[in-house]
N, C-alpha and C positions, 0 to 999 in steps of 0.2 A: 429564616427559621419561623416554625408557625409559632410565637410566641405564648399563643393560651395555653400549650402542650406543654412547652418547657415550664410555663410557671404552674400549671397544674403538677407536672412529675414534680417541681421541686419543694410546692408546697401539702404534695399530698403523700410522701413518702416516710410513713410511719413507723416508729418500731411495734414490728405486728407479736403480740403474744397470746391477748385470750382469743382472736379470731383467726390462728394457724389452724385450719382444717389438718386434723390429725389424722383423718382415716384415707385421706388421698394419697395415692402414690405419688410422687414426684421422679418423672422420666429422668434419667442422663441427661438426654438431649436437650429436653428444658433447659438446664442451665450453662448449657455449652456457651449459646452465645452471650449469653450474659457476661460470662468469665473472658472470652472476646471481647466484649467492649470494657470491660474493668482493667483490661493490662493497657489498654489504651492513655489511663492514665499515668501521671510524669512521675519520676522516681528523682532521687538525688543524684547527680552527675548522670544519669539518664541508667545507672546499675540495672535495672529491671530484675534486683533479688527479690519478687514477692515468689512465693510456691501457694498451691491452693489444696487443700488436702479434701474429696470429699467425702462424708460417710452415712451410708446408706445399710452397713452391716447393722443389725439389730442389737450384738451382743457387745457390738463398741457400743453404738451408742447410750446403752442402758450404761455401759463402766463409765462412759466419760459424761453423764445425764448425776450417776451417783457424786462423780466429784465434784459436779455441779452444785448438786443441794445440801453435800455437806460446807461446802464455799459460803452457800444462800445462808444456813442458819448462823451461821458466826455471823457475816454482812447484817442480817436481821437484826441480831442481839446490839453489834455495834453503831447499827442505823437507831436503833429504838432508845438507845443511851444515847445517843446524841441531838436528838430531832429537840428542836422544839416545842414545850408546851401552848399548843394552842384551842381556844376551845373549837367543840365539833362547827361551830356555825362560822368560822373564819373560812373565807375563798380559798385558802393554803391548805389549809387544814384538809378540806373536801378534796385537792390536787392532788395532795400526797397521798388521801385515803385509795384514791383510785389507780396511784403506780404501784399503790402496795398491794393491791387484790391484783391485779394484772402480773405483779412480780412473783407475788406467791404463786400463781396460778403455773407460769410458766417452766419454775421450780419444779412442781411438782408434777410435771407434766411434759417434761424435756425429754425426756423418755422414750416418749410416743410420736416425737414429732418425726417424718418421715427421712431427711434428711440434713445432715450438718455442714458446713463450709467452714472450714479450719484457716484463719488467713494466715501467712507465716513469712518472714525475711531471715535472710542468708547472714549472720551474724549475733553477736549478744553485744547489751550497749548497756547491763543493771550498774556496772564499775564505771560508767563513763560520765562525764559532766555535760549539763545542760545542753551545749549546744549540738554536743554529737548523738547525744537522746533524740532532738528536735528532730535533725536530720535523720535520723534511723527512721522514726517512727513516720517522718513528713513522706517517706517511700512506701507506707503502707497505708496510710487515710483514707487519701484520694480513690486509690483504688478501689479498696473495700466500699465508699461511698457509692463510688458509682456501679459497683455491682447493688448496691442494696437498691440504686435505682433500676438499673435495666431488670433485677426479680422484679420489682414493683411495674415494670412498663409488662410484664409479659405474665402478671394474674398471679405473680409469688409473693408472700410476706416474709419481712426476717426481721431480727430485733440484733442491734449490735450488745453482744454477753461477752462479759470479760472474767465472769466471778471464775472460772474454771483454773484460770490462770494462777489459784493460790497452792493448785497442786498440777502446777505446769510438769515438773522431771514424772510425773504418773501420767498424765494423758501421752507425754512423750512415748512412756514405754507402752503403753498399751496401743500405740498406732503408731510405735516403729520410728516414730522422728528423730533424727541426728541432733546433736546433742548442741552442734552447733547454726542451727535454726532458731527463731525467736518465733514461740504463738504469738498471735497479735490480735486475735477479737477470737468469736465464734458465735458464727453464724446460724440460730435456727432457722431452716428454709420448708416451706410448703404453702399450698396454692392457700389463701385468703379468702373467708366465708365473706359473706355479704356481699354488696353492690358497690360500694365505694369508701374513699378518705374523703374526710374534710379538712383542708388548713386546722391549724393546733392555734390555740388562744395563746398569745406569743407578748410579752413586755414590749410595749414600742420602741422602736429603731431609738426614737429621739431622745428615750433614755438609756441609750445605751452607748451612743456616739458620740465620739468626743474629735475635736479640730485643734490640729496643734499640738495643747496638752493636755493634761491628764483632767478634766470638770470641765473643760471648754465645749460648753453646748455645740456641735454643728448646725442643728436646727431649733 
């Protein structure tokens, strides 16, 4: 493998929000093979229940864009009551100032964006305990990932959204899903303004890895 490709896809694949080009159409075809190479990945006991829902109707998208940003405003009020007090000139302070102009942005602009990718699996797992959570959910990651890459290898942006999902039984009905399918993210998709990503300013590996047990530096 050419190595600088894999490590550029894997460190430059962003959640794209304020630079979704909003006025571009995004073809079918565009992301045919994406979803090709996404089922590619491994599912639990090899099941392959993901389904991919995608929509490009304007008059969904606007209903399922509204249940979005009534989602966003409760998430806001409970984000803003919980955040910590920090002053403006703290590095954190600045990090978060920037997910939150980008998150707003997206809110209020989901709407517009030209098409959505619904990820979804064959089952419900909210009555079930941890490990069968795990295993539900470990059959949808993977794959959703590596569609956010292959959009990314082929000039697409998306941003993993979940806020929708606090009125999961209404997007159901408004796009017709069985009752017993689980949404699992959603996906805003359309081509990505500018020239390029840069790697994300990231906590180092050596604070985060641990050998053996639980504080045991590895490095």
């Amino acid at each position: 493998m050419d190595m600088n490709t894999v490590e550029k896809l894997l460190t430059t694949t962003r959640s794209v929000r304020k630079r979704l080009d909003l006025d571009r159409e995004v073809p079918l075809d565009a992301v045919k093979s994406c979803l090709e190479m996404a089922i590619q990945a491994p599912t639990g006991s090899n099941s392959q229940q993901w389904r991919y829902l995608v929509i490009t109707d304007p008059e969904k998208r606007k209903a399922i864009a509204d249940l979005y940003s009534r989602s966003f405003k409760l998430y806001a009020k409970e984000s803003a009551a919980a955040a910590p007090k920090l002053p403006p000139t703290d590095p954190r302070s600045q990090r978060m100032m920037k997910v939150v102009t980008s998150a707003v942005y997206l809110a209020e602009n989901l709407h517009r964006v030209p098409m959505f990718i619904i990820t979804l699996l064959e089952g419900r797992v909210e009555k079930a305990d941890v490990l069968a959570q795990a295993s539900f959910y470990g059959s949808s990651l993977p794959a959703a990932w590596s569609l956010m890459m292959a959009l990314r290898a082929n000039g697409l942006g998306s941003a993993w959204t979940t806020l929708h999902l606090r009125y999961e039984k209404e997007a159901a009905g408004i796009l017709g899903i069985p009752d017993h399918y689980t949404q699992t993210c959603l996906l805003p998709v359309a081509y990505f303004k500018g020239e390029d990503f840069r790697p994300a300013k990231r906590v180092p590996v050596e604070q985060l890895t641990y050998l053996d047990s639980w504080g045991e530096k590895l490095w």
